[in-house]
C-alpha positions in Angstrom: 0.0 0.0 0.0 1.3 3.4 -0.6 0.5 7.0 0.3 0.6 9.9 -2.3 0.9 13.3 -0.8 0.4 16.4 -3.0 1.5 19.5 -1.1 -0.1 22.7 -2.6 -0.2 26.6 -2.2 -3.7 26.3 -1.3 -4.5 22.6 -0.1 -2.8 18.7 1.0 -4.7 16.2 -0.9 -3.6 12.6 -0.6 -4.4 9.1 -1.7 -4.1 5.8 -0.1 -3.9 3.2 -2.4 -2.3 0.4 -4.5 -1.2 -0.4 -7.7 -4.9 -0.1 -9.1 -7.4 0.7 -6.3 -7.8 4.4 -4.2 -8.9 3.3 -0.6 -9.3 6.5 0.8 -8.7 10.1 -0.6 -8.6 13.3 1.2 -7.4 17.0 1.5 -7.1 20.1 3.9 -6.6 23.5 3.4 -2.7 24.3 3.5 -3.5 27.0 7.0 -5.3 23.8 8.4 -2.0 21.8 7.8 -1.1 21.0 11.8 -3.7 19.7 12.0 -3.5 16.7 9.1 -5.3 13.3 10.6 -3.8 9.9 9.1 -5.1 7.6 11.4 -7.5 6.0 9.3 -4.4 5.0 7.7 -2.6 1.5 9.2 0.1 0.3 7.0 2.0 2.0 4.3 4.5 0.7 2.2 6.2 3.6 0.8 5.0 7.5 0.7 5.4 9.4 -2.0 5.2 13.5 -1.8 4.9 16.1 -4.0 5.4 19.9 -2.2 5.5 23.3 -3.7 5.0 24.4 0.0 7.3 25.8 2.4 9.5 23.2 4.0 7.9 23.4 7.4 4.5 21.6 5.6 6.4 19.0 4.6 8.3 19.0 8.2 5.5 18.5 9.8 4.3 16.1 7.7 6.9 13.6 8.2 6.4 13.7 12.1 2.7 12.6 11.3 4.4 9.9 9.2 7.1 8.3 11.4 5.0 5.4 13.4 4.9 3.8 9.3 8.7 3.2 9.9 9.0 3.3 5.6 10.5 5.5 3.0 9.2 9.2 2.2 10.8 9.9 -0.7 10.0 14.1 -2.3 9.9 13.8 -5.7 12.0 15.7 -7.9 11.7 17.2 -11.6 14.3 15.2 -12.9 14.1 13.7 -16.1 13.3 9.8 -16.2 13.0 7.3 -19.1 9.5 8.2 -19.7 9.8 11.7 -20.1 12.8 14.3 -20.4 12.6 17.4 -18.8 13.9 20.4 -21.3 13.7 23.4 -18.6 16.8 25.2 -18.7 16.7 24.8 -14.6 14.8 22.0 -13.6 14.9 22.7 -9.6 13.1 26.4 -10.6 10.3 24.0 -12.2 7.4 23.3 -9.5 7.1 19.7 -9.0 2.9 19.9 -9.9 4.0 20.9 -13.2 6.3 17.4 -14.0 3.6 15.2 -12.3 1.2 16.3 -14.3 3.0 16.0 -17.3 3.7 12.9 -16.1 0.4 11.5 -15.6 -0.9 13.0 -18.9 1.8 11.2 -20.6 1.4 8.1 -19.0 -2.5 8.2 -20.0 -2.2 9.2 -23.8 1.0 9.0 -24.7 1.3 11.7 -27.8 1.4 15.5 -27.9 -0.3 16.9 -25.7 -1.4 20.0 -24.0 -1.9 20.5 -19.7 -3.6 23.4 -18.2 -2.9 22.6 -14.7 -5.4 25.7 -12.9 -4.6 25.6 -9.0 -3.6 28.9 -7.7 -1.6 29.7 -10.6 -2.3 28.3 -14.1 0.2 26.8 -16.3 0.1 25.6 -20.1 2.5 22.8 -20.2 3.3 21.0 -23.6 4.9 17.5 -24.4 5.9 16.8 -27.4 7.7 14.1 -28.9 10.9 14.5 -30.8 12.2 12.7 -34.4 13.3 9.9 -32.5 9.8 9.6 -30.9 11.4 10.8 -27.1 9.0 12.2 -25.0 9.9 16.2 -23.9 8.5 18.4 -21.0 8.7 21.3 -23.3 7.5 23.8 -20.4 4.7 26.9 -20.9 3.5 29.6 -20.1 2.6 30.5 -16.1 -0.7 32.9 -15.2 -2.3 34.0 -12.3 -5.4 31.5 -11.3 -8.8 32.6 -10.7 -8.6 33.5 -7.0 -5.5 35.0 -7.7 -7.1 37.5 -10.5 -10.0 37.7 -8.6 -8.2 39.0 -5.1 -5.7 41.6 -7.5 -9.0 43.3 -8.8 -10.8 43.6 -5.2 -7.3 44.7 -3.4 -6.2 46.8 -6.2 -9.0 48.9 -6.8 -11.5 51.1 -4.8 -14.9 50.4 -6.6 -14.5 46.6 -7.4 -15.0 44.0 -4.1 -16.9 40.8 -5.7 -16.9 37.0 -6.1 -16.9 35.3 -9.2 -20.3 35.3 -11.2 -21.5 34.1 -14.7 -19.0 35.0 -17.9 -20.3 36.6 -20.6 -20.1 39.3 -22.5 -21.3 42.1 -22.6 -21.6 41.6 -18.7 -24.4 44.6 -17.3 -22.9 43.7 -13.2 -19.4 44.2 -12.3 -19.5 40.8 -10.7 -19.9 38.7 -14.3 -17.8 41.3 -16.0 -14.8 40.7 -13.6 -15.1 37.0 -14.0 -16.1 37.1 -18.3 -12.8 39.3 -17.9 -10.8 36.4 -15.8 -12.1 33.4 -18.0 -11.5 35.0 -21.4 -7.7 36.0 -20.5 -7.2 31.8 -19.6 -9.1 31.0 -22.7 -7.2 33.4 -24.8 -3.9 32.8 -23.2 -4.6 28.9 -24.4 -6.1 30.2 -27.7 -2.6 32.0 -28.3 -0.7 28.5 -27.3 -2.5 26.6 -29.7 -2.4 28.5 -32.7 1.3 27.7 -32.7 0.5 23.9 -32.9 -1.7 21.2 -34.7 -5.0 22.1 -34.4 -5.9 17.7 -33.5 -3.8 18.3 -30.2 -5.6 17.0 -27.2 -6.2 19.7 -24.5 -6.0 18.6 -20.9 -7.4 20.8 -18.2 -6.8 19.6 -14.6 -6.7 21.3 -11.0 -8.4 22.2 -8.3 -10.2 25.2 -10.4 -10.7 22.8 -13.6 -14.4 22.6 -13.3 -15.3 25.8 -13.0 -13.2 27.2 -15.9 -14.7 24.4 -18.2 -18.4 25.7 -16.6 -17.5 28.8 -17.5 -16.2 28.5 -21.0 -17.5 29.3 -24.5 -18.7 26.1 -25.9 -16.7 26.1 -29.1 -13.4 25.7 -26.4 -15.5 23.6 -23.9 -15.4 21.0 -27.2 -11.5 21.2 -27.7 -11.0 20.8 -23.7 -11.0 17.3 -21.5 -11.4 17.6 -17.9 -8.6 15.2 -16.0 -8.6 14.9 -12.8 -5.8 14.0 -10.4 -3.0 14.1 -13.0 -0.6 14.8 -10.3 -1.3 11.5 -8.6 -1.1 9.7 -11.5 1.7 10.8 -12.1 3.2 9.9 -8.5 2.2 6.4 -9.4 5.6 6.8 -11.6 8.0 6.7 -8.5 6.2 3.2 -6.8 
């Protein structure tokens, strides 16, 4: 049995599970994260952790793990034989971005485009190369909904709203912050793929995934498949 732990900037989700099965599934917000409960959990084999958190999450973490006496092992964005990573840096490359790269590939296996949309958004590609090698080929990086939405009500005196409907033209300043918010991600992935083959499969994954595909024009709802828990499946690499 293993334990897959995916450290965010806004939530810990985790899985408990084997080779096939999930036995139990879970999360906390990341402020809440002292007070992570594991003891439904009896026996694990190995854990596996991804964290783009502060270290003292991850600290605390592995004092919650210690009575399973096994390996915790913080994956890396290193390059493997499944998949080379091509950023210049790879320890500037946040670990949610690999894994779910990762996990895409290991589900379709061909180009392919991720929008991951958790706090921030990113617009990943793999591609393959002549020799039909796998490549991380990295993206673009944008602020996520909340993120968008929190600039506007901080940054200015006569807008403090939540996100509403999206469309245009809006007549409330709620929809017309959020038609504003959606079309930038739509446009921003409009923009990626008019510089590659129109047939390319569009992931979108992340703890804001469902709402942006709610939200979206229907003609890019089409073009778009919902994914969830690409970064798991892609922890499922390091069993």
């Amino acid at each position: 049995m293993y334990l897959l732990i995916d450290i965010g900037n806004t939530r810990i989700k985790w899985q408990y599970r084997d080779e096939k099965n999930i036995f139990l599934s879970n999360a906390i917000l990341i402020e809440n994260f002292m007070d992570i409960d594991l003891s439904e959990i009896k026996s694990v084999k190995k854990v596996l952790v991804s964290n783009v958190n502060h270290s003292v999450v991850l600290d605390k973490l592995k004092e919650n793990l210690s009575p399973f006496d096994c390996p915790v092992i913080e994956v890396n964005s290193e390059s493997n034989q499944d998949l080379i990573n091509d950023y210049t840096d790879r320890s500037t490359l946040g670990v949610d971005r690999w894994l779910a790269a990762l996990g895409a590939w290991r589900l379709f296996g061909k180009d392919l485009i991720i929008i991951n949309a958790g706090t921030a958004i990113t617009i990943d590609l793999i591609q393959l190369d002549s020799k039909r090698k796998a490549h991380f080929r990295g993206g673009m990086i944008l602020p996520g909904v909340a993120i968008s939405l929190g600039i506007l009500n901080n940054s200015t005196n006569l807008i403090d709203t939540e996100i509403g409907q999206s469309r245009y033209p809006s007549l409330n300043t709620k929809d017309a912050v959020t038609t504003g918010i959606m079309t930038s991600i739509q446009g921003a992935v409009n923009q990626v793929c008019k510089k590659l083959p129109s047939k390319l499969p569009i992931l979108l994954t992340g703890g804001d995934a469902n709402l942006i595909h709610e939200q979206a024009e229907d003609e890019w709802k089409s073009r778009v498949k919902l994914q969830d828990g690409l970064i798991f499946k892609g922890l499922m690499f390091y069993v």
